[in-house]
PALOPA-238139 format. One line per 8 residues: their letters; for each residue x, y, z of N, C-alpha, C. Coordinates in nm, 4 decimals. Atoms other than C-alpha are relative to their C-alpha. Layout:
<sites>
a = X:Y:Z:X:Y:Z:X:Y:Z  ...;
</sites>
This chain:
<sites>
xxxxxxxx = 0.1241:0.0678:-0.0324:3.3789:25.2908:22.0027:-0.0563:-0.0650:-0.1267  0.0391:0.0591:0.1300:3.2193:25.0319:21.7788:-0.1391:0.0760:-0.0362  0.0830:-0.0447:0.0694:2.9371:25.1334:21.5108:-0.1090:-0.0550:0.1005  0.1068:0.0942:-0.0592:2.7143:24.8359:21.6912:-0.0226:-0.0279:0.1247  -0.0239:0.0471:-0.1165:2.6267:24.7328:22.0147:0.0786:-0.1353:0.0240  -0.0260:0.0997:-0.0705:2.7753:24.4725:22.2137:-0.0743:-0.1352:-0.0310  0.0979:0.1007:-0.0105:2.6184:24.1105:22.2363:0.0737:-0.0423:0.1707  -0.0729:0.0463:-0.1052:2.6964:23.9949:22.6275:-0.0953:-0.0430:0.1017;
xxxxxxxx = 0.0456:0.0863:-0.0749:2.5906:23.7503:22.8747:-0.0737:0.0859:0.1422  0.0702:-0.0670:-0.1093:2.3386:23.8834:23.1635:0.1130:-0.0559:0.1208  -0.1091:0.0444:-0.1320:2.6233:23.7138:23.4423:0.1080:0.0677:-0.0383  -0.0852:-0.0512:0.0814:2.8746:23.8558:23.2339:0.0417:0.1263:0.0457  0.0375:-0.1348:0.0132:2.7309:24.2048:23.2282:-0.0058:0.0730:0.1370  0.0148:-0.0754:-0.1457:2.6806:24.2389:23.6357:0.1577:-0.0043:0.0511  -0.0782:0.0323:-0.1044:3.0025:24.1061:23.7207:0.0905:0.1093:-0.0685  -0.0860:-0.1548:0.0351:3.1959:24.3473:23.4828:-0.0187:0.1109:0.0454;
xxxxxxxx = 0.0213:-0.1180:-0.0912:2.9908:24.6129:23.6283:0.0598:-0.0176:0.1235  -0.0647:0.0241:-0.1311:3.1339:24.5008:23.9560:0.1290:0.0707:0.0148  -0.1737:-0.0329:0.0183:3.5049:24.5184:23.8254:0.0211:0.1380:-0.0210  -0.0678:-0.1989:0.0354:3.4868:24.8932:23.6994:-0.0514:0.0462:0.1054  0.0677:-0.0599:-0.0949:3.2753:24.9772:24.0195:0.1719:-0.0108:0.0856  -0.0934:0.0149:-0.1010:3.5606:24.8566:24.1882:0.1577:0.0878:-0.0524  -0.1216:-0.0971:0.0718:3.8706:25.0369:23.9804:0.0013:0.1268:0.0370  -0.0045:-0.1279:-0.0590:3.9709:25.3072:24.1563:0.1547:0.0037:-0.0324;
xxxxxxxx = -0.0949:0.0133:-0.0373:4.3032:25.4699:24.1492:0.0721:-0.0694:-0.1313  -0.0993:0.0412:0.1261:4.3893:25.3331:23.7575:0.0598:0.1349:0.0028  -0.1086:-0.1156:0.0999:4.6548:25.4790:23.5727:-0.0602:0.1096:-0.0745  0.0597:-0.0851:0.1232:4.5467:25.8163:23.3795:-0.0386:-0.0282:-0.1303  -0.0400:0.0746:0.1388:4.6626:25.6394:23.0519:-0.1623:-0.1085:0.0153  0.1055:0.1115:-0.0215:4.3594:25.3642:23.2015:-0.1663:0.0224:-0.0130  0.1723:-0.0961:-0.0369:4.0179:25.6085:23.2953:-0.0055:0.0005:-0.1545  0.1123:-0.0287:0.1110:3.9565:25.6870:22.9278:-0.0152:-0.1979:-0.0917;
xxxxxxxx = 0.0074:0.1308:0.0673:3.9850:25.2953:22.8271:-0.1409:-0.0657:0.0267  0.1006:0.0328:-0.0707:3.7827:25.2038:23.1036:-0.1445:0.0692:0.0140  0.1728:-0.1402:0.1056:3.4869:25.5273:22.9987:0.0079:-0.1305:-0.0973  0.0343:0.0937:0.1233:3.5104:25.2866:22.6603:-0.0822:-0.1218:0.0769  0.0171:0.1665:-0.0529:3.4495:24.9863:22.8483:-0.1879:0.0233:0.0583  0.1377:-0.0695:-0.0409:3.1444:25.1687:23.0287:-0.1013:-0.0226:-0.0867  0.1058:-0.0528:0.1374:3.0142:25.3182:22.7580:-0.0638:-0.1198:-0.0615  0.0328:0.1445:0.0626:2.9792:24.9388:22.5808:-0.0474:-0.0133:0.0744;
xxxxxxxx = 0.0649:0.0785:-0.0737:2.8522:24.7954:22.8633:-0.1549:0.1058:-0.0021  0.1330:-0.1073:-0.0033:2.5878:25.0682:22.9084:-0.1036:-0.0248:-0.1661  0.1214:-0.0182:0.0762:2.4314:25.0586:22.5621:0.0541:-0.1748:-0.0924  -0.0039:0.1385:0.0271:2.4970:24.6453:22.5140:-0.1093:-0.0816:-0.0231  0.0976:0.1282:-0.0352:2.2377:24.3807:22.4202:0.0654:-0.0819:0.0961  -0.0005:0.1510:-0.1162:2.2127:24.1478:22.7391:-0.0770:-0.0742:-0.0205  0.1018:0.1121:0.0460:2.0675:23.8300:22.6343:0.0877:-0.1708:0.1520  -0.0388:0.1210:-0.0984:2.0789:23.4985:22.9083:0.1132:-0.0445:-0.1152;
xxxxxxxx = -0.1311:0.0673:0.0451:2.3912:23.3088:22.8515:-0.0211:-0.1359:-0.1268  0.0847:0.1358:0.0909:2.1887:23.0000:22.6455:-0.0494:0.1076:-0.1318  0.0501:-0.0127:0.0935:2.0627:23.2547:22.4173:0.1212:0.0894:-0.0921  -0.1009:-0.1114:0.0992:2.3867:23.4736:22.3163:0.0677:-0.1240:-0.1352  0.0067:0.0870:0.1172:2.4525:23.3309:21.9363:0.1555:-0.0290:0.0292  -0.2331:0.0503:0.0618:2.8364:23.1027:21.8491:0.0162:0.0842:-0.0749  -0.1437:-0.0772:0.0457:3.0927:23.2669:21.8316:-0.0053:0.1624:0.0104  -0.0249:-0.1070:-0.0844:3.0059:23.5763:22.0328:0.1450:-0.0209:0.0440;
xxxxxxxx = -0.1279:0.0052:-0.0496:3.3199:23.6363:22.2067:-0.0849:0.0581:0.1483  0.0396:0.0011:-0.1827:3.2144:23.6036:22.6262:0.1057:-0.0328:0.0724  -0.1168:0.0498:-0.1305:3.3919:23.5599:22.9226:0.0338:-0.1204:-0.0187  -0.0664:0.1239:-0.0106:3.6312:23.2865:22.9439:0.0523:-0.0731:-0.1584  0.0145:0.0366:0.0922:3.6014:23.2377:22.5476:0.1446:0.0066:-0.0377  -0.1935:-0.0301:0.0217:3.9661:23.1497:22.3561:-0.0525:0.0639:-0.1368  -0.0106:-0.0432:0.1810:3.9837:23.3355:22.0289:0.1262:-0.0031:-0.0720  -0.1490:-0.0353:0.1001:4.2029:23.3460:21.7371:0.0038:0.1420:-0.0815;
xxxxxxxx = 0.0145:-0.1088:0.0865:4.3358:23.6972:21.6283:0.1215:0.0041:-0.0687  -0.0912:-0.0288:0.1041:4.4932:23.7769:21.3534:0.0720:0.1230:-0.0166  -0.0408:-0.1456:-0.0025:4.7024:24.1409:21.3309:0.0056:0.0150:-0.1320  0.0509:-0.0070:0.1793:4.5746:24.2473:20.9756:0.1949:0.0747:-0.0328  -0.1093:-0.0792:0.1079:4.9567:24.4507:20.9494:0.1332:-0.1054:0.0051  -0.1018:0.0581:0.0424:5.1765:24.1394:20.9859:-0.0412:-0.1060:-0.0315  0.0822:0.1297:-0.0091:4.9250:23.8590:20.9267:0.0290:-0.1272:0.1029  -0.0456:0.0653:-0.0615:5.0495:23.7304:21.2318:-0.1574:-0.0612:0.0795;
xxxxxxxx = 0.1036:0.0432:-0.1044:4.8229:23.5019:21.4937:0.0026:-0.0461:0.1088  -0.0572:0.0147:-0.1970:4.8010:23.4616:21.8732:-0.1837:-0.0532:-0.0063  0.0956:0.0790:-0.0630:4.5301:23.2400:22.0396:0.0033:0.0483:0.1449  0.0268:-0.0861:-0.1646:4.3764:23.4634:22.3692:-0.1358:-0.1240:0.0620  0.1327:0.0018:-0.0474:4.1455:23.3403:22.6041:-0.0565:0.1238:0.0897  0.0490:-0.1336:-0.1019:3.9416:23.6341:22.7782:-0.0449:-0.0433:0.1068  0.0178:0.0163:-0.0974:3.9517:23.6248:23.1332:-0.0215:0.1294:0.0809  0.0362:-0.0788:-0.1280:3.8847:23.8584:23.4736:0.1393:-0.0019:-0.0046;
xxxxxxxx = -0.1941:-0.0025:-0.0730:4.2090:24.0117:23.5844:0.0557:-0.0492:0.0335  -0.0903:0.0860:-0.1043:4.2873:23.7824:23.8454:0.0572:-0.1252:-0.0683  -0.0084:0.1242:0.0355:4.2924:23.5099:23.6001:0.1020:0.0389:-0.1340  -0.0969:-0.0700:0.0809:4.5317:23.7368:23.3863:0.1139:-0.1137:-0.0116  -0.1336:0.0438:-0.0039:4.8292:23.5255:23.2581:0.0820:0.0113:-0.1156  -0.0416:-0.0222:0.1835:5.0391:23.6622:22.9244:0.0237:-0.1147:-0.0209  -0.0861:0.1763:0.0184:5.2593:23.3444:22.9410:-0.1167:-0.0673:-0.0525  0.0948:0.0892:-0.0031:4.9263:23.1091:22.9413:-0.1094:0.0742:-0.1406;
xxxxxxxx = 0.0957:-0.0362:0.0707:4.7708:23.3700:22.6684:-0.1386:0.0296:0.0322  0.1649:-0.0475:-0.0670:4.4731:23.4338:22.9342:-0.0188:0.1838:0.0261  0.0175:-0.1048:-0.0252:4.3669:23.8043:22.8403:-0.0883:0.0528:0.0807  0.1026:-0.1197:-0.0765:4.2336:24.0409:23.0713:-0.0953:0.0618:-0.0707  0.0950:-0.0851:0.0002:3.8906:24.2014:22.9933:0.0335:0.1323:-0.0071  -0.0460:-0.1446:-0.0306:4.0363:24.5119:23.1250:0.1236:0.0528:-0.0548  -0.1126:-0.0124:0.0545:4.3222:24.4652:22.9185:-0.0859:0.1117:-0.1276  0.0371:-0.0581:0.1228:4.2765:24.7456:22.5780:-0.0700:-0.1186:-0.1085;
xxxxxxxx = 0.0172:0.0824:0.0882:4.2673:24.4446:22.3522:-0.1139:-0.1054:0.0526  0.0627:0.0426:-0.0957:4.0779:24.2397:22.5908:-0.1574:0.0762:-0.0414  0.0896:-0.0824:-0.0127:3.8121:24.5235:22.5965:-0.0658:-0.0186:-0.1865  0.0682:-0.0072:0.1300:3.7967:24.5373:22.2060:-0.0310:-0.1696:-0.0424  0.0769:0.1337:-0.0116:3.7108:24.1770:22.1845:-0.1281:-0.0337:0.0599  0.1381:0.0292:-0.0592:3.4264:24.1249:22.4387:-0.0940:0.0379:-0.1083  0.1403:-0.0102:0.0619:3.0994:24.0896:22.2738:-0.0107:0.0099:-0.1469  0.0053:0.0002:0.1503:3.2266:24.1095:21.8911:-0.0154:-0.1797:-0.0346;
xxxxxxxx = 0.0474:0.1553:0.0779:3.1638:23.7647:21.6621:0.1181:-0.0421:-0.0799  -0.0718:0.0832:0.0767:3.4022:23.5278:21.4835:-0.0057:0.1112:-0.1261  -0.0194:-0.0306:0.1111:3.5623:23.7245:21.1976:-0.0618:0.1327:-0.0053  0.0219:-0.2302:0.0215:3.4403:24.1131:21.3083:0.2040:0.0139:0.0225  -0.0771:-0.0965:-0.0256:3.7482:24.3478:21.2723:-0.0422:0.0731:0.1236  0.0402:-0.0513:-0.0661:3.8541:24.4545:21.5364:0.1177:0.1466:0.0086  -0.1409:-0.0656:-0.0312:4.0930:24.7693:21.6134:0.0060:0.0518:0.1468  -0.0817:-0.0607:-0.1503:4.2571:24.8944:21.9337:0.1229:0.0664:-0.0444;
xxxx = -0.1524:-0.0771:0.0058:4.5078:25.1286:22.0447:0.1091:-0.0998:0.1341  -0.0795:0.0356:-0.1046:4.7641:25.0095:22.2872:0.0613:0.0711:0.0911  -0.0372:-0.1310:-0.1140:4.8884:25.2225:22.6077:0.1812:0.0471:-0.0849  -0.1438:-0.0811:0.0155:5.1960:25.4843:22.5315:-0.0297:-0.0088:-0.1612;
</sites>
């Protein structure tokens, strides 16, 4: 869990609540990701969508990350599951990595674990 809260869009913030309302039936490996995911959302600044500052990272947003242990870089955009596509680089929200992105800023560290 990060030190800070969240920054995330009030449309943002209901519809994600939606998506974990609706997750039933994840993988074991999934419930404690998705607690994380909670947990953020629960103690998040929600600010209207006009007022969250550039270069939040929000729904639909593309980012560039860097992997600090090979200095490698991949260009994501964060999407809703359904709009999931590795090929196309459209990450899932609900993806681990996905999750540690939402609501951080241009140039926060970020870390994640990855399943297994």
């Amino acid at each position: 869990m990060r030190d800070s809260p969240i920054i995330i869009s009030d449309g943002d913030i209901l519809r994600l609540r939606g998506l974990l309302g609706a997750v039933h039936g994840a993988a074991a490996l999934d419930h404690a990701h998705l607690g994380e995911l909670r947990t953020e959302l629960e103690r998040a600044i929600v600010l209207p969508l006009h007022e969250v500052p550039e270069g939040v990272v929000t729904m639909g947003a593309t980012v560039q990350v860097r992997d600090l242990l090979n200095d490698r870089m991949e260009s994501y955009q964060l999407v809703y599951p359904r709009e999931a596509d590795a090929v196309a680089h459209r990450l899932s929200v609900l993806a681990p990595l996905g999750t540690a992105l939402l609501g951080n800023s241009a140039g926060d560290v970020v870390e994640w674990q990855m399943p297994g």
